[in-house]
C-alpha positions in Angstrom: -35.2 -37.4 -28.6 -33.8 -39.2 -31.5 -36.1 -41.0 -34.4 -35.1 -44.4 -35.0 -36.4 -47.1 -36.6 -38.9 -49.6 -34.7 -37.3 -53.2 -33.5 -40.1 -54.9 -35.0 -39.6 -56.1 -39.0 -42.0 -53.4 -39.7 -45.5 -52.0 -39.3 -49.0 -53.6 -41.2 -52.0 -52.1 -41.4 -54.9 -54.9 -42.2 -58.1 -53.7 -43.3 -61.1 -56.3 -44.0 -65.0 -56.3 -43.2 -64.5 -60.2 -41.9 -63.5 -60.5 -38.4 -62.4 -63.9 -39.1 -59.7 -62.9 -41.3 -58.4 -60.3 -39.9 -57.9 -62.3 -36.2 -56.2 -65.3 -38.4 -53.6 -62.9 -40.2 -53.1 -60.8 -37.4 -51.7 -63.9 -35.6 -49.4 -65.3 -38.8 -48.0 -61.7 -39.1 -47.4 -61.2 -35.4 -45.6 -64.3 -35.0 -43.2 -63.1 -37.8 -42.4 -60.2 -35.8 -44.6 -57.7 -37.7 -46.7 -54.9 -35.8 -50.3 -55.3 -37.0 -53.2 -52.9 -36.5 -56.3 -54.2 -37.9 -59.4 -51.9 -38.9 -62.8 -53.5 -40.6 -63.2 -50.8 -43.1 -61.7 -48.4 -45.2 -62.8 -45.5 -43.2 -61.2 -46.8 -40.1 -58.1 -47.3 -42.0 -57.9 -43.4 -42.8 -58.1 -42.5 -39.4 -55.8 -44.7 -37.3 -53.1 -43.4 -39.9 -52.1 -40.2 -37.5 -51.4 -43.0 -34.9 -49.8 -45.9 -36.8 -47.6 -45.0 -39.7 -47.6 -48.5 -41.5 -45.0 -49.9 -43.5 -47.8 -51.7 -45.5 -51.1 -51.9 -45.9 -53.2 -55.0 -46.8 -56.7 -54.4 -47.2 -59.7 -56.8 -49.4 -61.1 -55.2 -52.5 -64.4 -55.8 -51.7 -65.9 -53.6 -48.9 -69.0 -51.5 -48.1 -68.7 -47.7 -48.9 -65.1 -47.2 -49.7 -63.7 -50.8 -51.6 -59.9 -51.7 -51.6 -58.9 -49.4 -54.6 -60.3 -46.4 -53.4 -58.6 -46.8 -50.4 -55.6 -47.3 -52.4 -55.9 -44.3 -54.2 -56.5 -42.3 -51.1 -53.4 -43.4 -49.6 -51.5 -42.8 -52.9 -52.6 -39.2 -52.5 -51.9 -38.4 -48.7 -48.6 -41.4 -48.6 -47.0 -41.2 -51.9 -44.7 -44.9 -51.8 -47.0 -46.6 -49.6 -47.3 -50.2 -50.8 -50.5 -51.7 -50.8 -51.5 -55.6 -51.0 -55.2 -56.1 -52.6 -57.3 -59.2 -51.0 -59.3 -60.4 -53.7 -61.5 -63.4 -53.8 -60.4 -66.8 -55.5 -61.0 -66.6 -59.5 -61.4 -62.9 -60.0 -58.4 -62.3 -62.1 -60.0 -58.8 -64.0 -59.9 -57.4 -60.7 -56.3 -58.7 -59.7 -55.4 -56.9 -62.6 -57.4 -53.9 -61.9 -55.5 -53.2 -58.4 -52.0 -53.9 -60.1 -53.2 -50.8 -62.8 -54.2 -49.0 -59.8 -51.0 -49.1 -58.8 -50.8 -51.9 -55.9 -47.7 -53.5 -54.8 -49.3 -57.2 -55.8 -52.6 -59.8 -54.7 -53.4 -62.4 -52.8 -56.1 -64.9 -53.4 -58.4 -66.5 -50.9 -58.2 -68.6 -49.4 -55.0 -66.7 -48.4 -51.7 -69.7 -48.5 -49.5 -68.6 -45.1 -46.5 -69.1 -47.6 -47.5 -67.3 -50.0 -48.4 -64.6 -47.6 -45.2 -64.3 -46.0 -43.1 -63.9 -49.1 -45.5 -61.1 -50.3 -45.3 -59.3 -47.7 -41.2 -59.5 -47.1 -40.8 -58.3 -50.7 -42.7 -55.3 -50.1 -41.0 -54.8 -46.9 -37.9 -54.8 -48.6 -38.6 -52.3 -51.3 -40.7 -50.3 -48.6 -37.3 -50.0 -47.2 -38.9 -51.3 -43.9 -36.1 -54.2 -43.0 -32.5 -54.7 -42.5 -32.0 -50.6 -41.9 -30.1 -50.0 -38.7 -31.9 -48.8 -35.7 -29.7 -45.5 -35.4 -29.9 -44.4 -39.5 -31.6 -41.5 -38.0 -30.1 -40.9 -34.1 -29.0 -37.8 -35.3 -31.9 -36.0 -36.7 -33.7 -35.1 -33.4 -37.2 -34.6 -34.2 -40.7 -34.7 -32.6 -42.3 -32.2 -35.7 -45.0 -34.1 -37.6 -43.0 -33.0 -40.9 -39.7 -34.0 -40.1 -41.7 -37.8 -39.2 -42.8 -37.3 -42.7 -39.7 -36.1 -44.2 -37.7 -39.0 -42.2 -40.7 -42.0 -43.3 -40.1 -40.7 -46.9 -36.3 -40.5 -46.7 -36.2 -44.5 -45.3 -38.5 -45.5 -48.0 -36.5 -43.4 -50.6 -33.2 -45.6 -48.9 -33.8 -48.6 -50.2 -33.8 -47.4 -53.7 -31.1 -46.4 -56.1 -33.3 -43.5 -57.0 -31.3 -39.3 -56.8 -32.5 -37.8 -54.1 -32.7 -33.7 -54.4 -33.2 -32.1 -50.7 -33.7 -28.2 -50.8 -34.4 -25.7 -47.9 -32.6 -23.1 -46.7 -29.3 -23.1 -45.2 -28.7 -24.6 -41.6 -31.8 -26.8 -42.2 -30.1 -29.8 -42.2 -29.8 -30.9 -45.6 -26.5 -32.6 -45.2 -27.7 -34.9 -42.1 -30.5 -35.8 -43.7 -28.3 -37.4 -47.1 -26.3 -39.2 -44.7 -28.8 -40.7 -43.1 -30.5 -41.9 -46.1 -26.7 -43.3 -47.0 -27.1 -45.0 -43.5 -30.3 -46.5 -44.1 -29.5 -47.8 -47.8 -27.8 -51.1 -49.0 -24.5 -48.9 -49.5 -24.6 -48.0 -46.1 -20.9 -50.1 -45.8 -19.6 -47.8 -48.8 -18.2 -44.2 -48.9 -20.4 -41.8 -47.9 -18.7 -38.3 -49.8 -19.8 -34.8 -49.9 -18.7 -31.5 -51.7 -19.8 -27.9 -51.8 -20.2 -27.2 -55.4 -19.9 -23.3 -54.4 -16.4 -23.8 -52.3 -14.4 -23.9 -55.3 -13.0 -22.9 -58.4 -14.4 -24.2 -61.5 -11.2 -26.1 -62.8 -11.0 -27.1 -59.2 -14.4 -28.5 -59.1 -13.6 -30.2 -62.2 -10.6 -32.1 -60.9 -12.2 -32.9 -57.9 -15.0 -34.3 -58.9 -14.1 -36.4 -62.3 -10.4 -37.0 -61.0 -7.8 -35.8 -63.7 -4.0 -36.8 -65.2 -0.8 -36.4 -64.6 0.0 -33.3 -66.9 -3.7 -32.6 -67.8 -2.8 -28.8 -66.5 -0.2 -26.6 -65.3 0.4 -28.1 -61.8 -0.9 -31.6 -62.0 2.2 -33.6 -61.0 0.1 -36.7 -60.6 -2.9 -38.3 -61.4 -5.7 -37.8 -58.7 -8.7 -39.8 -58.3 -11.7 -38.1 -58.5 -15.1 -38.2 -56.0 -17.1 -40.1 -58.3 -14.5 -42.9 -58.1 -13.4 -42.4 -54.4 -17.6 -42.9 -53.7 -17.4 -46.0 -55.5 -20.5 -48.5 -54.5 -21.4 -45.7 -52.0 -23.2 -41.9 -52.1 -22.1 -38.7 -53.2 -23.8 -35.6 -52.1 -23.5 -32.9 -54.1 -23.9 -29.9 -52.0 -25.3 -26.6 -53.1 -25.6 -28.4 -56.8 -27.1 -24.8 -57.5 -23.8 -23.1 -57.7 -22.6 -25.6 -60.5 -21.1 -24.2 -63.5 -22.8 -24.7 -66.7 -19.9 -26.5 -68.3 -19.7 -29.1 -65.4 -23.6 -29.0 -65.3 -22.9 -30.7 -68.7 -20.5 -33.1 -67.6 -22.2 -34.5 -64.7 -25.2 -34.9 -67.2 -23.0 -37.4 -68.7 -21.7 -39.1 -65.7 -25.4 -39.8 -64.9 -26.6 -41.2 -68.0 -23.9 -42.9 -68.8 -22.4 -44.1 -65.6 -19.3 -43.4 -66.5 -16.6 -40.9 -65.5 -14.0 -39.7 -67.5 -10.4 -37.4 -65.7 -9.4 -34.1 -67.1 -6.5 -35.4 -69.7 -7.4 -38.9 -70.0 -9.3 -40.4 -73.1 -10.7 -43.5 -70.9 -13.9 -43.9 -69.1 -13.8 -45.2 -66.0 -17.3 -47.2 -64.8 -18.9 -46.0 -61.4 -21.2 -47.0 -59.1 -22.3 -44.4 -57.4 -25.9 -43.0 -55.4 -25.8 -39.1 -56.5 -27.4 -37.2 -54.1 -28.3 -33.3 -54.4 -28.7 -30.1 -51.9 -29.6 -27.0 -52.5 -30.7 -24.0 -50.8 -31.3 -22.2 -54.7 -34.5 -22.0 -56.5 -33.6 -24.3 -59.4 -36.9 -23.9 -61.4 -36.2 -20.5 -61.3 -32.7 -20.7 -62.2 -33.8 -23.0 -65.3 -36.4 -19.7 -66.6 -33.4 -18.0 -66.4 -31.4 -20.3 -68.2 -28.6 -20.7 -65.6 -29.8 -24.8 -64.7 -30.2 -27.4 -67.2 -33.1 -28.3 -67.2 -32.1 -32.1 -68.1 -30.2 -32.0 -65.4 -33.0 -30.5 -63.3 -34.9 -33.9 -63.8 -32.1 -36.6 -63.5 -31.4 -35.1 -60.3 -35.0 -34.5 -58.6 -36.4 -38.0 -59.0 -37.1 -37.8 -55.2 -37.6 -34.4 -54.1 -37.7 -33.3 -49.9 -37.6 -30.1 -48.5 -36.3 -29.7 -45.2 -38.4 -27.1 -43.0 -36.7 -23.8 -41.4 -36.5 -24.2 -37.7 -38.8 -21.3 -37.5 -41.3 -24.3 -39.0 -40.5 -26.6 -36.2 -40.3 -24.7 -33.0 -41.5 -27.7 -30.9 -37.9 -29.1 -31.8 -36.2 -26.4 -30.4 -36.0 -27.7 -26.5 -34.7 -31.2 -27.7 -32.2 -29.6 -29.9 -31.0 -27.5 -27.3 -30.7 -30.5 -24.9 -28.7 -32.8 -27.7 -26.1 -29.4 -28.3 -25.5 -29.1 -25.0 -25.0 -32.8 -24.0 -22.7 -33.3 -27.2 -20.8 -29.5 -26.1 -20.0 -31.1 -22.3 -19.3 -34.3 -23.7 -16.8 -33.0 -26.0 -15.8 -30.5 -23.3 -15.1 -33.5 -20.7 -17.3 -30.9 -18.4 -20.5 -31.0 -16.7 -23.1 -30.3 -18.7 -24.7 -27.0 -18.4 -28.8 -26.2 -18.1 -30.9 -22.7 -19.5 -33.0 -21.0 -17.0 -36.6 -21.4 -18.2 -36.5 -17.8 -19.1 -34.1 -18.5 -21.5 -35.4 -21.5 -23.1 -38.8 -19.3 -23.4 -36.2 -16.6 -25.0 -35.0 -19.5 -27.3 -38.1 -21.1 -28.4 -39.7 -17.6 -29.6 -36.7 -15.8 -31.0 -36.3 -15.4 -35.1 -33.7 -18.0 -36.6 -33.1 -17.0 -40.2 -29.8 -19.7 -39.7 -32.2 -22.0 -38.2 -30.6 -25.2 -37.2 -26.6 -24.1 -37.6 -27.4 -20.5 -35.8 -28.9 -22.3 -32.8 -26.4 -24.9 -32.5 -23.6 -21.8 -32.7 -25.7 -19.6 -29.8 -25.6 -22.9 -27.5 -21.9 -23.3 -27.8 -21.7 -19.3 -27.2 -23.9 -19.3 -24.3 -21.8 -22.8 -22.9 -18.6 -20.6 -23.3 -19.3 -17.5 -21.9 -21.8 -18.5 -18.9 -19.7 -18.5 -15.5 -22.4 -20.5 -13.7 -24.1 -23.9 -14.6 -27.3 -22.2 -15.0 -27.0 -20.4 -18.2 -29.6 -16.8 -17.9 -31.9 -15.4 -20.2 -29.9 -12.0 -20.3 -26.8 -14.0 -21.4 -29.7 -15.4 -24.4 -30.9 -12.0 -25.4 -27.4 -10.6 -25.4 -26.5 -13.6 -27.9 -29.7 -12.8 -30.1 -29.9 -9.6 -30.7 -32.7 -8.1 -32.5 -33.6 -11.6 -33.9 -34.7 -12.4 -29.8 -38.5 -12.6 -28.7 -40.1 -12.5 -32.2 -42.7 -14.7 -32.0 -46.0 -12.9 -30.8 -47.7 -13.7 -28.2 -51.4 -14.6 -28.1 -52.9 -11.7 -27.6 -50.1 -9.9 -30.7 -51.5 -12.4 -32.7 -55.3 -12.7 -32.1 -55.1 -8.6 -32.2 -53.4 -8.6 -35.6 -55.5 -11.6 -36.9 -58.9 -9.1 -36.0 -57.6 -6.3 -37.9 -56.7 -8.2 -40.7 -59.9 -9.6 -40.8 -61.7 -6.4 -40.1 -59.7 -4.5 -43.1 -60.8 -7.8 -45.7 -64.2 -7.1 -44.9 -64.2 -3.3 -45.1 -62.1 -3.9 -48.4 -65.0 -5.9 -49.6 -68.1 -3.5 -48.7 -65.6 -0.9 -49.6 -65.9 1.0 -46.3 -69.9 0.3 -45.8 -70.2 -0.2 -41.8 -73.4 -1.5 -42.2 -73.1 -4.0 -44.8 -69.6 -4.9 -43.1 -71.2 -5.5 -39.7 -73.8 -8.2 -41.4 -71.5 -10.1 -42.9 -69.0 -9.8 -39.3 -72.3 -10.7 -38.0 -71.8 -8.0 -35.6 -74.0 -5.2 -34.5 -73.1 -1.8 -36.0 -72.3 -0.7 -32.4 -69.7 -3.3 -31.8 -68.6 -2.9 -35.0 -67.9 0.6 -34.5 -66.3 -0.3 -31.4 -63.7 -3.1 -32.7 -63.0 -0.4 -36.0 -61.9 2.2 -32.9 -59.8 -0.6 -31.4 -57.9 -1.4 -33.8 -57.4 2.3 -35.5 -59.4 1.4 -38.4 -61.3 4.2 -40.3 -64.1 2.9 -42.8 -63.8 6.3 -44.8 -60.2 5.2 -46.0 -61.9 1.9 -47.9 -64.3 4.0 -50.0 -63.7 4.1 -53.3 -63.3 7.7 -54.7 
């Protein structure tokens, strides 16, 4: 299953106490080709938001129990970007002013002008990043986790910005896809997209191929090479594994960012570039920073927009369409009929360890593929391929059993070993309590304090 973005010109969320209104923009906005859901209250509003993800929210300030600025602040905090249009009423100019300080996208006045409606609402589409993106920015992200939505709503929005991007998580998470998607979803989607692994190389190599350098600027440098910065030119650079930069490049990409200019090993001219620096890194850079191993200028001119891709292990419901996707893109590449898992061994896949996450499972698929003589691939073929990282998510009963002795060891901690006292607050009868203590090899006398 593949996340793409909606054929309508984006999703509105209307939210007004007065039927009235919200019937007679519900119909102007629908016959633009917006998707509207409309609420009559704030409340309402918060809870149709698991549902329908909107693109924008217009709401009147004036409502019972929650107005339009608390809701504005509420979706600040759970949809950071969200752009929000304040109704106001005809005259009230302090509190148009209010809901710009608040931190909305802009006003309208009633009686509400269709015009002047329409243009509203298409400028905050376009810096929502909710029009003009291609419907397959995303077809390769496959994705039915509730964070990867968020992560992917974020990234669009994030798109139509100029704004660095840093994107951490561990490696095989998917870091890469997900800058090239947001390079696919952006106005420079027609430019380069261009990626390096800051860790691949030598410094002096780095150097040269990042910033470009001159003929003769060093032992070997028979011609003049263009670096990445200029080969990205109007388009997006990723910067992969930024973590592993050395600190005398750290410096010199400081520069390029502040100054937008780049200037080759050897030369004594800067060179202007356009360019959309994105970052990756599976490092802990705050950490590296204490240590004094990251600039920490650096740090912030990089991580304007921060995202953190989730392990696999963080996402298991995505494991059966990721499965599907590998092995239609291995017999498609093959030429060959594509192959199927036993059940077994999708069970055996969906509850096995993957510290690679993503990059391990795609590189199990294409061993499976290879070495299964039949169509039907087995479950012992899996759990040879895994090892001792198959079948290590516990089953109910594993969990629920190590949930109760957990439990049962807090409270003991707490009375420090009194059964009785422990049993109240378990709300438990001693007896039982005994019981469960037995069950689960727990012995009171080891909590006492001595």
């Amino acid at each position: 299953m593949s996340i793409k973005a909606n054929t309508s010109k984006g999703k509105i969320l209307l939210v007004d106490d007065d039927p009235g209104l919200l019937r007679l923009l519900s119909i102007r906005l629908r016959a633009e080709q917006y998707e509207v859901e409309a609420v009559e209250s704030a409340e309402n509003a918060l809870a149709v938001l698991h549902r329908f993800r909107p693109d924008l929210v217009i709401t009147d300030l004036r409502m019972d129990k929650m107005d339009g600025i608390g809701l504005l602040k509420e979706l600040q905090s759970r949809s950071p970007g969200l752009r929000v249009l304040i109704i106001t009423a005809h005259g009230t100019i302090p509190d148009a002013v209010l809901a710009t300080q608040s931190g909305a996208f802009g006003f309208l006045t009633k009686p509400i002008d269709k015009d002047e409606l329409m243009s509203t609402v298409e400028r905050a589409m376009k810096i929502s990043g909710s029009t003009e993106v291609d419907d397959d920015w995303a077809a390769e992200i496959i994705t039915r986790n509730p964070a990867m939505k968020e992560i992917l709503a974020q990234a669009k929005m994030v798109a139509a910005t100029d704004a660095r991007v840093l994107i951490t998580g561990e490696s095989g998470t998917g870091k890469e896809m997900l800058a090239q998607a947001i390079h696919r979803a952006s106005a420079r989607k027609n430019k380069p997209f261009v990626a390096i692994n800051c860790s691949a190389m030598a410094e002096n190599l780095l150097e040269s191929e990042l910033f470009g350098h001159e003929k003769g600027a060093f032992t070997g440098a028979v011609r003049s090479h263009k670096g990445l910065f200029q080969s990205a030119e109007g388009g997006t650079l990723l910067l992969d594994e930024i973590g592993d930069m050395p600190m005398r490049l750290q410096v010199k990409l400081l520069r390029v960012l502040q100054e937008h200019q780049v200037r080759p090993v050897g030369s004594t001219e800067a060179l202007r570039v356009d360019v959309r620096v994105i970052s990756a890194t599976h490092r802990n850079l705050q950490e590296m920073m204490r240590e004094g191993k990251f600039r920490e200028d650096l740090y912030y001119r990089l991580n304007v927009v921060g995202i953190r891709m989730p392990l696999l292990d963080e996402r298991r419901e995505d494991i059966p369409l990721l499965v599907s996707h590998f092995l239609q893109q291995i017999a498609k590449e093959a030429g060959q009929e594509r192959k199927v898992y036993a059940p077994e061994a999708v069970e055996l896949l969906v509850t096995a360890e993957w510290p690679g996450n993503i990059r391990q499972l795609y590189n199990v698929v294409r061993q499976n593929v290879a070495l299964s003589r039949s169509p039907v691939i087995s479950g012992e073929l899996v759990q040879s391929s895994l090892g001792e990282h198959g079948g290590k998510l516990a089953s109910f009963s594993e969990a629920r059993d190590e949930f109760t002795r957990n439990y049962l060891s807090q409270i003991l901690q707490i009375t420090m070993g009194n059964v009785s006292q422990a049993a109240r607050l378990a709300k438990r009868n001693r007896t039982d309590f005994y019981k469960l203590l037995s069950r689960h090899e727990l012995n009171p006398d080891s909590f006492k304090t001595r």
